[in-house]
Every structure is written in structure tokens, then in C-alpha cells.
C-alpha positions as CSV (number, residue, x, y, z in Angstrom):
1,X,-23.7,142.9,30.0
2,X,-21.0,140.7,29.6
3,X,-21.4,137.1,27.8
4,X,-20.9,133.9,29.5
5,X,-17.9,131.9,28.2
6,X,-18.3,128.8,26.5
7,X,-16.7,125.6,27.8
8,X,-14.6,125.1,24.8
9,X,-13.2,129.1,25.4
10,X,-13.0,128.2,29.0
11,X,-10.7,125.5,27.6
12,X,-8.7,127.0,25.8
13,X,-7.8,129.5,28.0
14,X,-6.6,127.1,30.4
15,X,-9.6,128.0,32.9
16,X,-11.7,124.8,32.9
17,X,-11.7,122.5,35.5
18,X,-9.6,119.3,35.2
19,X,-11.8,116.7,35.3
20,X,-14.2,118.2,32.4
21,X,-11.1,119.1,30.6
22,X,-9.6,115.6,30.9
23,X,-12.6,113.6,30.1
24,X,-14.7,115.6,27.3
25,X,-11.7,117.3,25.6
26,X,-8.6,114.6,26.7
27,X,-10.5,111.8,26.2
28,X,-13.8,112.0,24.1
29,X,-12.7,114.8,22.0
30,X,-9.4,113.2,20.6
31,X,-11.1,110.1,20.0
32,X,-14.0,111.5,18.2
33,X,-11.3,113.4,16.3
34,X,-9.4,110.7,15.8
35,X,-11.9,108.6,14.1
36,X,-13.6,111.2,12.1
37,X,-10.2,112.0,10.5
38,X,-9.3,108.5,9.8
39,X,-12.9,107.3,8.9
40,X,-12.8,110.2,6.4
41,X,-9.1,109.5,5.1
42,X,-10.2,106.5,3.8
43,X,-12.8,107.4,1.8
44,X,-11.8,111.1,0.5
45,X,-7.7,110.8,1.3
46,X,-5.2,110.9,3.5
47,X,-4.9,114.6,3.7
48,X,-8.0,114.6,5.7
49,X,-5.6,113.5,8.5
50,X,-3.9,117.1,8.6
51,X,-6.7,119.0,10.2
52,X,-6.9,115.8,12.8
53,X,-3.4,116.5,13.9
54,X,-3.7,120.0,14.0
55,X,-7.0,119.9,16.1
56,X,-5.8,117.1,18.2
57,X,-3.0,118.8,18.9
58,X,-4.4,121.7,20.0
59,X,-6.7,120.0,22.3
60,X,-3.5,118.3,24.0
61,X,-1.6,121.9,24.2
62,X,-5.2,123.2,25.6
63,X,-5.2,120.2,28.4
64,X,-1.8,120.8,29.9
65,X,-2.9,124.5,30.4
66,X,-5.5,123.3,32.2
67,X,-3.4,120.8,34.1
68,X,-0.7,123.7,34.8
69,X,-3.7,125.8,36.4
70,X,-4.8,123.0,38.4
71,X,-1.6,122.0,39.7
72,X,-0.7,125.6,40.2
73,X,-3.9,125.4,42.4
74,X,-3.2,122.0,44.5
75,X,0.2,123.5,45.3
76,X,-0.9,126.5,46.8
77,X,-3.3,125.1,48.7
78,X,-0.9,122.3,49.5
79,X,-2.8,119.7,48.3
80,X,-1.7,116.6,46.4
81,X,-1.4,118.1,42.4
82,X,-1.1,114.4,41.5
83,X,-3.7,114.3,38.8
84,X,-2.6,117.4,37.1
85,X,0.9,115.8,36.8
86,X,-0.9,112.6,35.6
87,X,-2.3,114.7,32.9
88,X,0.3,115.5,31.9
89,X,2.4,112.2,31.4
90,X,-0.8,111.8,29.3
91,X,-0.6,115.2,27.0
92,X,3.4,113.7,26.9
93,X,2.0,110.3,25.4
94,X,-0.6,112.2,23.2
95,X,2.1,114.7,22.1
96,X,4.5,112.0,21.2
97,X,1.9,110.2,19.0
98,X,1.3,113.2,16.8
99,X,4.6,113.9,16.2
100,X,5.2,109.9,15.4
101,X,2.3,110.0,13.2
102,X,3.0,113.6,11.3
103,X,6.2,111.4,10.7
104,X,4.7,108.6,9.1
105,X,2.8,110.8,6.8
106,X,5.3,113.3,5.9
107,X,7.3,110.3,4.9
108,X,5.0,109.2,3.4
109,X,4.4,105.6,5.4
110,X,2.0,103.7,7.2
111,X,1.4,102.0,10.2
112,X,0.4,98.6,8.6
């Protein structure tokens, strides 16, 4: 008998539906992670923020797949894709961010 999937492995394999994959993942998850690594920089160091990065960016790689099924979706149905290109302006945005902030600490700076 074969096992159920998870939602997080239906998310990362780029098989969850949008909506649940924007708002738990694209929204809730990276600001959970978000906070939990900076809450935790502070008080053990700022190294904490590596695994941050690398989880957040992993969620917003994960997300456009599942924009890129949806849209694949809309288009053969010929339906309006436009939230699954919405998305991913937003995984742009996100993407962008971690790379300016891997840059700020690899250099060693900070945002204040």
C-alpha cells in the first residue's frame, strides 16, 4: 500500500496547489523562518542566519515550481495563469533579497 504524501513533499515536488503553496509556504513559512533565524542570531550569532537563507531559499525555488505547474495548467486549459505569474514576480523579489542579504553577511555588513 502505498503512503500518502505529505504537503511539504507535495511541495517540493512542485505538485501542491497554488494557493496552499503561496500562503503556508510563500508567505507564513518564510516569515516564520525569517524571524526564528533572526530572533536567534541575536542571541546565539549571526551564523544562525545561514540555515535561514538556505531554507528560505528553498522554499522560494519550491514555490515557483509550483507556480510553473499551475501556470502550465491555466495555459492548457486557456485560462488566465495570472496568479502563477504573480507568484512569481514574488519568488523574483524574495530571490533578490537573499541574494542582497547573503551579501551583506558575506561582507560582513549590516542593514542598520
Amino acid at each position: 500500500m502505498a503512503q500518502e504524501k505529505t504537503v511539504i513533499d507535495r511541495f517540493a515536488d512542485g505538485n501542491l496547489d497554488l494557493p496552499t503553496s503561496f500562503w503556508l509556504f510563500g508567505v507564513v513559512g518564510l516569515t516564520v523562518v525569517g524571524f526564528a533565524a533572526g530572533f536567534f542570531s541575536e542571541l546565539i550569532g549571526r551564523w544562525v542566519m545561514v540555515p535561514g537563507v538556505i531554507i528560505s531559499a528553498s522554499i522560494v525555488v519550491c514555490l515557483a515550481a509550483n507556480a510553473e505547474k499551475y501556470v502550465k495548467e491555466k495555459e492548457q486549459k486557456k485560462q488566465s495563469a495570472v496568479w502563477g505569474y504573480l507568484t512569481y514576480v514574488y519568488c523574483a523579489f524574495n530571490g533578490l533579497g537573499l541574494i542582497y542579504y547573503a551579501y551583506l553577511f558575506l561582507t560582513d555588513k549590516s542593514f542598520y
